[in-house]
Structures are given as structure tokens and as C-alpha cells.
C-alpha positions in Angstrom: 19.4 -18.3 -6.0 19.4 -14.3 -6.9 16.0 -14.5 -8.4 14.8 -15.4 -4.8 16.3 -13.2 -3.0 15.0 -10.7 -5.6 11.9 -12.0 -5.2 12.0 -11.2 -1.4 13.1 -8.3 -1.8 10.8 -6.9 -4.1 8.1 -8.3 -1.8 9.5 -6.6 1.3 9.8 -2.9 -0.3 7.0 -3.0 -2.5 4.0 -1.8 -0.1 6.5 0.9 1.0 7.5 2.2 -2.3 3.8 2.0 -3.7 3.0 3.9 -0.9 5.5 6.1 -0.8 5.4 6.5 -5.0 1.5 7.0 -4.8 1.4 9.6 -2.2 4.5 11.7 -4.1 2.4 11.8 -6.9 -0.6 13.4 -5.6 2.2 15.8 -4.4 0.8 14.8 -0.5 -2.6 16.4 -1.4 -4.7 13.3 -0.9 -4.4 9.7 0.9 -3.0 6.7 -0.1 -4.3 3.4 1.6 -1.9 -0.1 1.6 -3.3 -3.3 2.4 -1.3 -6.1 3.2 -2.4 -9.7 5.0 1.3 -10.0 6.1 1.4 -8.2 9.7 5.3 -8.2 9.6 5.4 -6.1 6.0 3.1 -3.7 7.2 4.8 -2.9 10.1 8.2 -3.0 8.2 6.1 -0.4 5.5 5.5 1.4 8.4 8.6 1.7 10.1 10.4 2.8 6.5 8.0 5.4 5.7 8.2 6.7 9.4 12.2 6.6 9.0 12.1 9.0 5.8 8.9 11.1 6.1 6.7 10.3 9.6 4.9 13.0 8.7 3.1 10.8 5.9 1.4 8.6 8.4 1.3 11.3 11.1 -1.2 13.8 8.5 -3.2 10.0 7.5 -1.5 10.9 4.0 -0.8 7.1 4.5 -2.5 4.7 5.8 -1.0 1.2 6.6 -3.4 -1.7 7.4 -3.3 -5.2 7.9 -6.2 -7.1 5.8 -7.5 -8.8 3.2 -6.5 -6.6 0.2 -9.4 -8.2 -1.9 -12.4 -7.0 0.1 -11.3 -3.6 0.3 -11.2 -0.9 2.5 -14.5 1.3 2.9 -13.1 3.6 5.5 -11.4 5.7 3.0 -13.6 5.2 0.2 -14.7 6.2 -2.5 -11.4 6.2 -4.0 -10.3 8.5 -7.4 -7.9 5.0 -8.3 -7.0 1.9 -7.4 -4.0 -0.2 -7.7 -4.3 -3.9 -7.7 -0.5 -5.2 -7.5 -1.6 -9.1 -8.0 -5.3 -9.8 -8.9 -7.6 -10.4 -12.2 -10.1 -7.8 -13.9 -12.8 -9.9 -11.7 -11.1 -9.0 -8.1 -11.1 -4.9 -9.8 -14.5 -4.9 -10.7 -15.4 -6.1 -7.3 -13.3 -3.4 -5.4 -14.6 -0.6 -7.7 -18.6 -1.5 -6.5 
């Protein structure tokens, strides 16, 4: 049972911390993108990164989207890194052409 609700857990913080990790690291000066295909976690990524720093999404130093992580995002693009949390080294090569 705890490994569960660990595992729900980990799935319910962990666009929000990447996020949130990702953009601390590049000490605000660039943008981080998060892709989800679960409506309700981005909007929960959303609503905890607006509840500690707003001004994250406000400045597009975050950007929250609902889609299908594995065909990227070319809006932003092209991008200095990017972080794969479930995938193979096919899906990577893909999102870096």
C-alpha cells in the first residue's frame, strides 16, 4: 500500500518540482517548458508554482502545457537541454531533430 501512494505522489509533484528544480538552476535566466497529457497535473503544476513563485509563470520562465510530451513542443524551441522523465534513446533522438 505505501509504495502506491508513493507512487502517486511522486506522480503528482513531479512536473512541479522538475519545473521548479530546472528553472532554479538556470538561476531564472532562461525558460523551462513541462509537458504533461494529464490536464488535472498541469493545472495542479500550475497552481503550486503560482502558490510559491507566480512570478515564474507570469515572466514565461515556466511554461505549463497540456500535450503529448513525445512530439514535443516547437514554440520554444530550439532548446539548450532536454529532460525526458519516462522514454527510450529512440523518443530523445526524435525530440532533439
Amino acid at each position: 500500500m505505501w509504495v502506491v501512494v508513493a507512487d502517486i505522489c511522486k506522480l503528482l509533484v513531479s512536473l512541479f518540482c522538475r519545473c521548479s528544480a530546472f528553472s532554479k538552476l538556470m538561476e531564472d535566466n532562461g525558460t523551462v517548458v513541462g509537458i504533461d497529457h494529464i490536464n488535472e497535473l498541469v493545472e495542479l503544476s500550475y497552481n503550486n508554482i503560482s502558490k510559491s513563485n507566480k512570478k515564474l509563470i507570469d515572466d514565461k520562465k515556466i511554461i505549463l502545457k497540456v500535450g503529448d510530451g513525445r512530439k514535443g513542443y516547437n514554440n520554444c524551441g530550439p532548446y539548450n537541454a532536454i529532460h525526458v522523465g519516462a522514454g527510450n534513446i529512440s523518443l530523445l533522438l526524435f525530440l532533439i531533430k
